[in-house]
C-alpha positions in Angstrom: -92.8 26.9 23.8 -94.7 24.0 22.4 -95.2 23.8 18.9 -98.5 22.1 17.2 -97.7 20.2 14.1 -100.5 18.5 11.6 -99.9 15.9 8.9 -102.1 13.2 6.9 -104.2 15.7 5.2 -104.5 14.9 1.6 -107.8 13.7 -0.7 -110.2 11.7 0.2 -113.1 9.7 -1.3 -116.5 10.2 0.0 -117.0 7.1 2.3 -113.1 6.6 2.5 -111.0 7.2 5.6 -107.8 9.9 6.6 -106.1 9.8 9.7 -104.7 12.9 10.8 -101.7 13.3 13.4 -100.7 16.1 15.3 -97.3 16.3 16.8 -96.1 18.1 19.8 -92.3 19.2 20.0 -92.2 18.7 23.7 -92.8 16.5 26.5 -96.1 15.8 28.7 -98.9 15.5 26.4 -101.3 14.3 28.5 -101.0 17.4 30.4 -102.9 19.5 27.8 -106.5 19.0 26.6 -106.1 18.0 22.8 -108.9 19.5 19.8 -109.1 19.2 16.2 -110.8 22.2 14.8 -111.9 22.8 10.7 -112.7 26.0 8.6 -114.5 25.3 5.7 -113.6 28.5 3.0 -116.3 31.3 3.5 -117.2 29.2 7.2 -115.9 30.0 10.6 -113.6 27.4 12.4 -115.6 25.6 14.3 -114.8 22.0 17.0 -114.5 18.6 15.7 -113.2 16.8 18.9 -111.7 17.2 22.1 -109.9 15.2 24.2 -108.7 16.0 27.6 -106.0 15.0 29.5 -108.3 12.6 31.4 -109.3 10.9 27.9 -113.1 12.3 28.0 -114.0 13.0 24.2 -116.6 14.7 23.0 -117.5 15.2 19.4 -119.3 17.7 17.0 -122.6 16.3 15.6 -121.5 16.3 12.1 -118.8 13.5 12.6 -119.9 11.6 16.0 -119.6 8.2 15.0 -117.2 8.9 12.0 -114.4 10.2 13.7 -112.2 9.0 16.4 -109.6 11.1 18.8 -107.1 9.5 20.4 -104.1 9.7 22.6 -100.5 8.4 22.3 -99.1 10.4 25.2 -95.5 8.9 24.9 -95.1 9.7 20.9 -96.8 13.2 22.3 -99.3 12.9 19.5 -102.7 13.1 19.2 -104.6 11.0 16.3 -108.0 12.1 14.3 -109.2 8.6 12.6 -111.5 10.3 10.0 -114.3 7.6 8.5 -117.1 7.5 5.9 -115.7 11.1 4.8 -118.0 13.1 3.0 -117.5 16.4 0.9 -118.4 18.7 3.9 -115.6 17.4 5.8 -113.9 19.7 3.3 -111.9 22.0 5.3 -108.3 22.8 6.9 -108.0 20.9 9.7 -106.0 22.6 13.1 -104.8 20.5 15.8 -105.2 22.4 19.4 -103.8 22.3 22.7 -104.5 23.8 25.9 -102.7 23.3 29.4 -104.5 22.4 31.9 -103.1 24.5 34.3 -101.9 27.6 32.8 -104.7 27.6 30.2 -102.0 28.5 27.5 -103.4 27.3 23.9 -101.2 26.5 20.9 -102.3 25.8 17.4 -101.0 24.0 14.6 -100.5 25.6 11.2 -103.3 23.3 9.5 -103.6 20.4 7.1 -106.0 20.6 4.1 -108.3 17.6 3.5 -110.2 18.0 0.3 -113.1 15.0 0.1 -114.4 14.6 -4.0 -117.7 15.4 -5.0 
């Protein structure tokens, strides 16, 4: 099975930058579509960004033009580039994938990022 693995969480400054990775134990990345999802404490996990396996993104209002997905399909990793943070980025951050054939999702265990008031 594929396993989901987050790191680069940590503190940030408000206006200063994080970039999370998620790591997939196996082979074919760019055969799943790639998310990174948040939940704020007391807040339901809601969608940052998603990438599919075609490289179309799309992004949540609250971080277009802050935040970046990417692909590296050979290190079988997908990248959050998190810019211009800001407190309510506050959350723990899940990486996501989902086959694009079977339809089988897999989630990471999380990473906190905590951005100063």
């Amino acid at each position: 099975q594929i396993h989901l693995a987050e790191s680069g969480g940590g503190l940030g400054q408000p206006g200063g930058s994080l970039r999370l990775s998620c790591g997939i134990s196996g082979i074919g990345a760019n055969f799943y579509h790639m998310g990174w999802y948040r939940q704020a404490p007391g807040n339901q996990r809601e969608w940052v960004a998603i990438i599919t396996r075609t490289n179309v993104t799309i992004y949540a209002n609250s971080v277009k033009g802050r935040f970046t997905i990417a692909r590296a399909n050979a290190e079988n990793t997908v990248y959050l580039q998190m810019n211009d943070l800001q407190p309510e980025d506050t959350a723990v951050y899940y990486c996501k994938a989902k086959h694009s054939t079977t339809g089988s999702e897999y989630w990471g265990q999380g990473t906190q990022v905590t951005v100063s008031s």
